[in-house]
C-alpha positions as CSV (number, residue, x, y, z in Angstrom):
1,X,-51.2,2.8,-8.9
2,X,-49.5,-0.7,-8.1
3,X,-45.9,-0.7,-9.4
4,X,-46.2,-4.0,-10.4
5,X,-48.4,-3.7,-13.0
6,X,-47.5,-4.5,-16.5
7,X,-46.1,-1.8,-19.0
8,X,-48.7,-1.4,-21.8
9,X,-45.9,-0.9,-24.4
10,X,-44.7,-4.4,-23.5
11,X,-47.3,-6.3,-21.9
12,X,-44.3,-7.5,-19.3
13,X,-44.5,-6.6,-15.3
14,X,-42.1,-3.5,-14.8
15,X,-38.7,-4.5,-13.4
16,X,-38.2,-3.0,-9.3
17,X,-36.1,-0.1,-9.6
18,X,-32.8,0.4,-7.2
19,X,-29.4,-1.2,-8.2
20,X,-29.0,-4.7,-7.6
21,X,-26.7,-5.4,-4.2
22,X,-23.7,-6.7,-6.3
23,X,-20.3,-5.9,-5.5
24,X,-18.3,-3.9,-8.1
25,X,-15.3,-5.8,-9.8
26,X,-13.0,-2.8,-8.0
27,X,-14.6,-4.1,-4.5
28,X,-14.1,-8.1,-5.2
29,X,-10.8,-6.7,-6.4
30,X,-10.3,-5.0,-3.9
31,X,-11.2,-8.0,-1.2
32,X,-8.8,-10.6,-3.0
33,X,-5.5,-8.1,-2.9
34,X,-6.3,-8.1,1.1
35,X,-6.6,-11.6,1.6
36,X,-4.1,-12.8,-0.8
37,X,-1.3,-10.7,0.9
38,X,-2.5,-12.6,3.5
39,X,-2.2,-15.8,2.2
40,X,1.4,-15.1,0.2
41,X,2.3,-14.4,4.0
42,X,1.4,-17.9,5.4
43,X,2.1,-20.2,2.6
44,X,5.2,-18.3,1.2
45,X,5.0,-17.4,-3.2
46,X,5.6,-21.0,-3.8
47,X,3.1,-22.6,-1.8
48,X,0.3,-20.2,-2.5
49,X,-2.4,-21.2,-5.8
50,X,-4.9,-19.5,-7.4
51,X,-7.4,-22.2,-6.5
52,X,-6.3,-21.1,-2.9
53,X,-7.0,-17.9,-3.2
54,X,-10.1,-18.6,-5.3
55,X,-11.3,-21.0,-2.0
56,X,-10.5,-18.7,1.2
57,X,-12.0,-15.9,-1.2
58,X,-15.5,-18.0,-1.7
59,X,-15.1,-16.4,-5.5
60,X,-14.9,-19.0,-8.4
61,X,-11.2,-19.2,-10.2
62,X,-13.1,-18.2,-13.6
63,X,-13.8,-14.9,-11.5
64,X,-10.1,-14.9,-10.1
65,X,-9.0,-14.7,-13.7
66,X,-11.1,-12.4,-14.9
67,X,-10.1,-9.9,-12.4
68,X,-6.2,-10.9,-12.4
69,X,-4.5,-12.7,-15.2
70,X,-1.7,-15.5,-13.0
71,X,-0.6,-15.3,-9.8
72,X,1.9,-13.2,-10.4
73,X,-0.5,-10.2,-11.7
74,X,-2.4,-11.1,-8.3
75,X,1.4,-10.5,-6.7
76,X,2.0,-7.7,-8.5
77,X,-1.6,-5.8,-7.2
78,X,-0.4,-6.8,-3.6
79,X,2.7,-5.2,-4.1
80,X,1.0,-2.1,-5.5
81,X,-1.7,-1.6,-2.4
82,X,1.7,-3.0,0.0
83,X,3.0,0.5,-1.0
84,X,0.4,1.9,0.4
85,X,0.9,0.6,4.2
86,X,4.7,1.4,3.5
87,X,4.1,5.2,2.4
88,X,1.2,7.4,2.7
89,X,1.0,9.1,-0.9
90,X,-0.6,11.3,-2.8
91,X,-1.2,13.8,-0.1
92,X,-4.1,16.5,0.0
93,X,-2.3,19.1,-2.7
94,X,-3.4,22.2,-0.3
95,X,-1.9,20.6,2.7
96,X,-0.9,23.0,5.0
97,X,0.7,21.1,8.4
98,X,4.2,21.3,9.0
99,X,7.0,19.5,6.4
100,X,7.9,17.4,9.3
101,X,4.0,16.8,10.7
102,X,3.3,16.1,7.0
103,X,6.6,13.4,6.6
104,X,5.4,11.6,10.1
105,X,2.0,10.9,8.5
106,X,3.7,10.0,5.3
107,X,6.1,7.5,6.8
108,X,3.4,6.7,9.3
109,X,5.3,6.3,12.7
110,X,2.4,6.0,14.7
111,X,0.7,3.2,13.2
112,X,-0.9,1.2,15.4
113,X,0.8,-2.0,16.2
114,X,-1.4,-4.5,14.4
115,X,-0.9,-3.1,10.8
116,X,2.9,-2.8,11.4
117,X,3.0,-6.5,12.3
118,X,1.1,-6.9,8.7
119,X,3.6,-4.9,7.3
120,X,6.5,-6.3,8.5
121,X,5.7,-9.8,7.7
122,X,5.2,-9.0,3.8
123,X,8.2,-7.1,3.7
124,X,9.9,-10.6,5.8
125,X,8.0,-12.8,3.2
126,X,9.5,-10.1,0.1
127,X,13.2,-10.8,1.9
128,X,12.8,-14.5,2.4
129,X,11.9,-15.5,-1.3
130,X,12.3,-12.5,-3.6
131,X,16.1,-14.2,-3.7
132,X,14.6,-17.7,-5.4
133,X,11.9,-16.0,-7.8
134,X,13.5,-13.9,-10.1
135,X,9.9,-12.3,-11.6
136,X,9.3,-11.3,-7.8
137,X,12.8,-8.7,-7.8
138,X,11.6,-7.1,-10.7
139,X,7.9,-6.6,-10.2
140,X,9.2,-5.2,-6.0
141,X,11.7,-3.2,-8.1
142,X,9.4,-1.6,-10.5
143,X,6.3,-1.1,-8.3
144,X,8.1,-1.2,-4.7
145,X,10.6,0.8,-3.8
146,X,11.2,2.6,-7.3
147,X,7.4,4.0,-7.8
148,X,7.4,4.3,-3.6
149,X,10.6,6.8,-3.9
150,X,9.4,8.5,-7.4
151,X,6.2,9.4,-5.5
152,X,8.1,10.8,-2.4
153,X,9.9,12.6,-4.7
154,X,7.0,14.1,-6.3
155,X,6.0,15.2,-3.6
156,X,8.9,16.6,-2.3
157,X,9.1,18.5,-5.3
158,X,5.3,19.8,-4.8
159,X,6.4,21.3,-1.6
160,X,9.4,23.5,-3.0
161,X,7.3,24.7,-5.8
162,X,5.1,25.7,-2.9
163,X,8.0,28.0,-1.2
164,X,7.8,25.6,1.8
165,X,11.6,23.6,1.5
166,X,14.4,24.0,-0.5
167,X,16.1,21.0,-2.0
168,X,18.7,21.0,-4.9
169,X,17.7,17.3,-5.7
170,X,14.3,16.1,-4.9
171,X,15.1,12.0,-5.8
172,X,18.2,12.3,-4.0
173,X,16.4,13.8,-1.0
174,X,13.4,10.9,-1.4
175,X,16.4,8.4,-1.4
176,X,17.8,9.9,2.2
177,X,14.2,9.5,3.5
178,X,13.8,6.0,3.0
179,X,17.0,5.3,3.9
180,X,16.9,7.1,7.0
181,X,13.1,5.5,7.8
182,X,13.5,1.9,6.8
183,X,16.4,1.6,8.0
184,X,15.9,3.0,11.0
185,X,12.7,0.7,11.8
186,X,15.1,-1.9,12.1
187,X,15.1,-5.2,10.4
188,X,11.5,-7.0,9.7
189,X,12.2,-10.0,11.1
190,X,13.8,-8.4,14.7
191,X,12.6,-4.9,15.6
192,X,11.7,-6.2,19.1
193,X,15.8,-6.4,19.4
194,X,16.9,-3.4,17.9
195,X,14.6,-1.2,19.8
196,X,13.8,-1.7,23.6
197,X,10.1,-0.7,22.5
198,X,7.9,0.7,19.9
199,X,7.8,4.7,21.8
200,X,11.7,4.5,21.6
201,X,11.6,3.8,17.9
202,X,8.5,6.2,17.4
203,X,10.1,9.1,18.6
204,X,13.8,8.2,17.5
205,X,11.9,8.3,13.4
206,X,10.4,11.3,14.5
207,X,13.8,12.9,15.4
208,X,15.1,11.8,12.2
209,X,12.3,13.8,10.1
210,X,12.4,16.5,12.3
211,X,16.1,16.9,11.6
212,X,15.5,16.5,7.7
213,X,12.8,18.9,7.8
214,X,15.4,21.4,9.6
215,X,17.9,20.6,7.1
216,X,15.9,21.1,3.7
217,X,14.6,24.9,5.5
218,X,11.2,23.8,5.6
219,X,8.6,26.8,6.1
């Protein structure tokens, strides 16, 4: 029988089944964050619009909005999947590598050149104007660094309830990490200087989480 023909209940032609090829509101979502971090990179907070964003995304601005309400609610989702590129959390809960194996892949210190450069330049961009936007300090505060080291500590306190480290403060001990990490990268704008290379600075963060892992008694 032809699929085409017409539904006797209605007298119309039956509608072709299968979903139509539109992107979900998550993907275009999705799609914008990317490109707007890197726009916000080039043109600095100031100089980037939402008409901008709306054009190098080839989405209309009425779409924009719907999905994100100014541009500092598109700043703010940046932020949120920046975190993401800065620390590798949630984790598999079962996960059953090494504390220190487990810390490297968290911290990421063998990501591949390219996305560190991406990295580095928002945090540079973060540095360079979070000091003339006030709104920008409090939205990196809240969904940077603050939800970045409550989810480290999370998990840090997932792993002791799991028998594999021992630590009588788990924020505290998410604190030292970063500290340790970030700072040890060396600053955005001039790792190239502080390390002779990226192996050197690989293996020196490496170190670093291999001691902490020592320190804590990890299993």
């Amino acid at each position: 029988m032809d699929g085409s023909a017409n539904n006797p209940a209605t007298g119309k032609s039956a509608r072709p089944r299968g979903r139509p090829k539109v992107s979900s509101d998550e993907d275009k979502r999705a799609q914008i964050v990317d490109a707007a971090r890197k726009i916000f990179v080039e043109y600095g907070y100031a100089g980037t619009t939402t008409a901008l964003v709306a054009r190098v995304c080839n989405v209309s601005k009425q779409t924009l909005y719907k999905l994100f309400t100014s541009k500092e609610d598109l700043f703010t989702a940046v932020v949120i999947a920046h975190r993401k590129m800065m620390l590798d959390l949630p984790r598999p809960e079962e996960e059953n590598l090494s504390i220190s194996e487990v810390l490297q892949a968290i911290f990421m210190t063998d990501i591949d050149e390219a996305e560190d450069d991406e990295r580095a330049a928002f945090i540079q961009l973060v540095m360079r104007e979070s000091g003339q936007f006030p709104e920008l300090r409090e939205v990196l505060h809240n969904e940077g660094m603050i939800k970045s080291r409550q989810m480290l500590a999370d998990w840090l306190s997932s792993q002791q309830e799991r028998g594999r480290l021992s630590i009588d403060d788990t924020e505290s001990g998410a604190r030292m990490l970063m500290d340790m990490i970030f700072g040890g990268m060396g600053p955005p704008e001039g790792r190239s200087k502080a390390w002779p290379d990226r192996q050197a600075r690989r293996l020196h963060l490496q170190r670093c989480l291999t001691i902490f892992a020592r320190g804590v008694g990890a299993k």
